[in-house]
Structures are given as structure tokens and as C-alpha cells.
N, C-alpha and C positions, 0 to 999 in steps of 0.2 A: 427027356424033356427038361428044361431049363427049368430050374425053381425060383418060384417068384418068391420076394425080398419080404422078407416079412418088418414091418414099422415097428419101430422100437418108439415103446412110450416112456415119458420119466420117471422115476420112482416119483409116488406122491409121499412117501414117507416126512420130508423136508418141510412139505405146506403143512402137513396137518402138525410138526413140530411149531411151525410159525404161527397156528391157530390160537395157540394157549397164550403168545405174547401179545398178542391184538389183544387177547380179550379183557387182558391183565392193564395195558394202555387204554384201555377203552373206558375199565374202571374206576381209574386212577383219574383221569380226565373229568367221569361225572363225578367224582366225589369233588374233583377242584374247584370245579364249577359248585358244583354244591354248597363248599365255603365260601367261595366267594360272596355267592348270593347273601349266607347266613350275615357277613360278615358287613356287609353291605346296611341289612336289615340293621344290624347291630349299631352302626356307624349314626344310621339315619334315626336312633331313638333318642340319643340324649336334645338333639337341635329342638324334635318333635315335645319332650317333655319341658325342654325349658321354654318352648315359646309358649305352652298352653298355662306356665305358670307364671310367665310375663303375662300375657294376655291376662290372667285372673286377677293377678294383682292390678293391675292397668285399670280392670272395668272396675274393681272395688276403689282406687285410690283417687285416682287419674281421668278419669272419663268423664266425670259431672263437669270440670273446668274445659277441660282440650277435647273431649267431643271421643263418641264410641270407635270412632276409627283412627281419632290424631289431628282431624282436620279443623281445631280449633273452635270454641264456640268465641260469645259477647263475654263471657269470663276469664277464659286463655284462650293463648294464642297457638296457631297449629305447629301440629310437633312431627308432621312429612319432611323429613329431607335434614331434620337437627341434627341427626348424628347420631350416636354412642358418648362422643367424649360431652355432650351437652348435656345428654340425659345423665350420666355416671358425674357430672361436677355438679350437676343441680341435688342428686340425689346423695351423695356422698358427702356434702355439706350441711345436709339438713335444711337446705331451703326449698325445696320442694320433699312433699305435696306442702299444703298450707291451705288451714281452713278458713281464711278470710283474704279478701284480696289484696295483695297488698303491688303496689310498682314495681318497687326493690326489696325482695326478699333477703332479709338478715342471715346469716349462718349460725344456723343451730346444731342439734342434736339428731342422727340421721334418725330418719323415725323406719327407716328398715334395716335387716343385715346387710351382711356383704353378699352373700347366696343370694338374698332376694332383691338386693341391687341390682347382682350380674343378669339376673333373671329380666327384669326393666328393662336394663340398656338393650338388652339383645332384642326383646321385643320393639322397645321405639325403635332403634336401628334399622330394625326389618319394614319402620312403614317410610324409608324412603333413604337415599343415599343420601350420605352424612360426615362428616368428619368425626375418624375412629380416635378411638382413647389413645393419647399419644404415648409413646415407647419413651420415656425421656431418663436419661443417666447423667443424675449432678456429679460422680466421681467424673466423670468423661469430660466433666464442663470445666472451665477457665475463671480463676476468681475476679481475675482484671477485666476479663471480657465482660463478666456477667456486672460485675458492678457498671463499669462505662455504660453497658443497655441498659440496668435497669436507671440509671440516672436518666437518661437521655428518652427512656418509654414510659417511665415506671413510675420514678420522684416524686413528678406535679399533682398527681393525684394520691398514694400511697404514702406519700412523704418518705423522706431520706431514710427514715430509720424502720420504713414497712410499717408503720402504725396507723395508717389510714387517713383520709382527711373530709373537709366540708367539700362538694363542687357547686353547682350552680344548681337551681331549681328544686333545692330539698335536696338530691341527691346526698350518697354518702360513700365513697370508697373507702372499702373494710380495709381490716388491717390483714396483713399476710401472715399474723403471729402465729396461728393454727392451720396454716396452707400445706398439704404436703406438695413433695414434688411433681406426682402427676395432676394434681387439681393447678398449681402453678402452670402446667404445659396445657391440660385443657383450658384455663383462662386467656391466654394465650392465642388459643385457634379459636376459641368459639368467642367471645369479646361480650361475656353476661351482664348483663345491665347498662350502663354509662359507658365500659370498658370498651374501646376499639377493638375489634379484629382484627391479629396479624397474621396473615396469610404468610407459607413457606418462602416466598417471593421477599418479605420483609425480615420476616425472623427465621432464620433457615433451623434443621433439628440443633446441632452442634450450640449454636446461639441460643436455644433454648434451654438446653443441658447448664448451660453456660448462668443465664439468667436463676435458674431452680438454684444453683450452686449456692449462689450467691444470696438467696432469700434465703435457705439452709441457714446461711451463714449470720444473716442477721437475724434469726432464729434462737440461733445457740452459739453465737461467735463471744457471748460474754459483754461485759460493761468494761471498757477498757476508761471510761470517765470517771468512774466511780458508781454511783449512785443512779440508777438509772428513771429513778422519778416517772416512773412508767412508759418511759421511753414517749411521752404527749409531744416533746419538741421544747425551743427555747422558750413560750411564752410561761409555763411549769419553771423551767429553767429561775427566768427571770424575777417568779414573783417568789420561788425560793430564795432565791439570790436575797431580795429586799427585806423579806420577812426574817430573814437569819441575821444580816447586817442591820437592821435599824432595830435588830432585839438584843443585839451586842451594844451598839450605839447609849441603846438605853439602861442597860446594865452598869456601862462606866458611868453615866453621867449620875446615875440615881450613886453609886461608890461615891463619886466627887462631890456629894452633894454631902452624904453622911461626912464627908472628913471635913470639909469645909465648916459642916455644923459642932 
């Protein structure tokens, strides 16, 4: 009788060798996942801790004038949609907060740190999109450029030499003497008080870099005149001028008058 074929099966030797590296993938996989997650977690606590400490300072500093959410009361006006670069140049100059109302707040003394500034801005920022704190490089900027703008944006109000001046209605443009360069590029975008707003369309970045240079410069560029009589402008100038000459004036004549006698 013919013998039937008997089926050959495969050795399973090979799968259950391939058993131990699944399981070793397998692990490898949940622990990635796992960091992920961790890291994830991790990522999302600083955002979480500084807006609960923007929010604190907010309700304690901030909230009686612009309102528990931002939305402005009859004492300030709403702060949806300001920015970053408006809350950090209001903040960073010492004109805001302010315990009495004032139109145009003067630059002071910031009445917080720097930690609990960044803390602020991040918070206003978050109640409404805004123009951010600008990136601005005066090495980058152009001394010719930035004087020709700021003559042409800057002068009428600021006066030629950054010392600030009278404008109309009370007003008053500060002097730039104590301006750094990013409060210079936020003044800039955000146009605080009397100031116009120039949008990227008018003053591009490069042009601003350009401008800050240049306020740098009349900062710390020296008295090439002499005497810099506080830098007020020629009417200082002028009555120096008179008061030095008509006290020389009077010096000879009182001499010519003893020899005469």
C-alpha cells in the first residue's frame, strides 16, 4: 500500500525567538509614550503658573481701573486686544499702575520687577491678540537712516535733541533720555498717549532698529557743542548767551569807569 505524505510543519522555534523582541518594542514604545505625556505635562506648567500669577497681580494692581476681565471700566479704558508690547512699555516705564487718574501718565519708577512684569504682559496679552513686544537690534540699524526718521517722525514733538516738548491741549512729549531700545520700538507700534501709531506698512523692522540706533545715540553720543545746558534747546541757549555777554559787557564798562575815575 502506498504511504500517505505526511505534512510537515514549521519549526516554531523562530516565532517564539521573535516573541521576546515584540515585547521588548512593545515596551520601549509605552515608556515613550509615557515621556511624552510627562513632558508634555511638564511643558504645560510654567504657561499655567505664570498666568495664575499674572492674573493675581492683575486683580490686585489692575482691576479696580480696567475691569476683572480687561474690559475697561469709567476709570480705564479696556485692555482686550492691547498687546504685550503695550502692557510691557506701560509697565516697564513706571506709568502704569497709577493711583490717581491721570490723561498722560509721566514715566517713573516701575513699581514692579522684571519677573512680575513678564508675568502681566503674558496675562494682558492672553485677553485678546495684540501686538507683541518687538525684537528690535540698534547694532543692526543705520545711523543716517535712523536720524533722517527720526527727524521726519520724531523732531516736532521730541525735539531734535530727544528732550521732549509742550504739544497742544496740556499735553506733554517726554523726553526719550531714559528710553531703552525696546520701549523706543514699542512706542513705536503701540502710539501711547498723543503719539501716532506706526504700523509695519510705515515703519518697517530694519527702520525701527534704525530709529532706536539713533535715540541710543542721542543718549550717549556726547556734547560735541560743549556745554550741554540740559540739552532744553536754543531758548536755554539764548538767554545763556545774554546773561554771559551783558555780564562781561558790564565788567568792562564798571573797569573803564574806575580808570576814567
Amino acid at each position: 500500500m502506498p504511504q500517505t505524505p505526511t505534512r510537515q510543519h514549521p519549526p516554531a522555534a523562530p516565532a517564539r525567538r521573535l516573541r521576546p523582541l515584540w515585547l521588548v518594542a512593545a515596551i520601549v514604545a509605552a515608556g515613550a509614550l509615557v515621556q511624552l505625556g510627562t513632558a508634555g505635562q511638564a511643558a504645560g506648567v510654567q504657561p499655567a503658573q505664570a498666568g495664575g500669577r499674572g492674573q493675581a497681580l492683575y486683580q490686585q494692581s489692575c482691576a479696580s481701573c480696567h475691569g476683572q476681565q480687561g474690559q475697561g471700566t469709567q476709570r480705564g479704558p479696556s485692555l482686550v486686544g492691547v498687546g504685550a508690547a503695550s502692557a510691557d512699555f506701560y509697565l516697564s516705564t513706571g506709568r502704569m499702575p497709577i493711583t490717581e487718574e491721570q490723561r498722560t501718565p509721566g514715566r517713573g519708577t516701575p513699581a514692579f520687577g522684571r519677573s512680575d512684569i513678564d508675568a502681566l504682559v503674558a496675562y494682558v496679552a492672553s485677553l485678546g491678540a495684540g501686538p507683541a513686544v518687538p525684537a528690535v537690534d540698534p547694532a543692526a540699524g543705520r545711523l543716517a537712516e535712523g536720524e533722517r526718521l527720526y527727524q521726519e517722525n520724531c523732531a516736532a514733538c521730541h525735539s531734535a535733541t530727544g528732550t521732549g516738548g509742550a504739544l497742544t491741549s496740556g499735553q506733554v512729549a517726554p523726553s526719550l533720555g531714559q528710553a531703552t531700545p525696546v520701549q523706543v520700538a514699542e512706542a513705536i507700534r503701540v502710539g501711547p498717549g498723543a503719539m501716532p501709531r506706526f504700523a509695519s506698512q510705515a515703519l518697517n523692522d530694519p527702520q525701527v532698529d534704525s530709529i532706536a540706533a539713533y535715540v541710543g545715540r542721542l543718549r550717549h553720543g556726547g556734547n560735541r557743542g560743549g556745554w550741554d545746558l540740559g540739552r532744553i534747546g536754543p531758548v536755554t541757549e539764548g538767554l545763556v548767551a545774554w546773561v554771559v555777554g551783558l555780564g562781561v559787557v558790564l565788567l568792562v564798562v564798571r573797569r573803564l569807569g574806575r580808570e576814567v575815575s
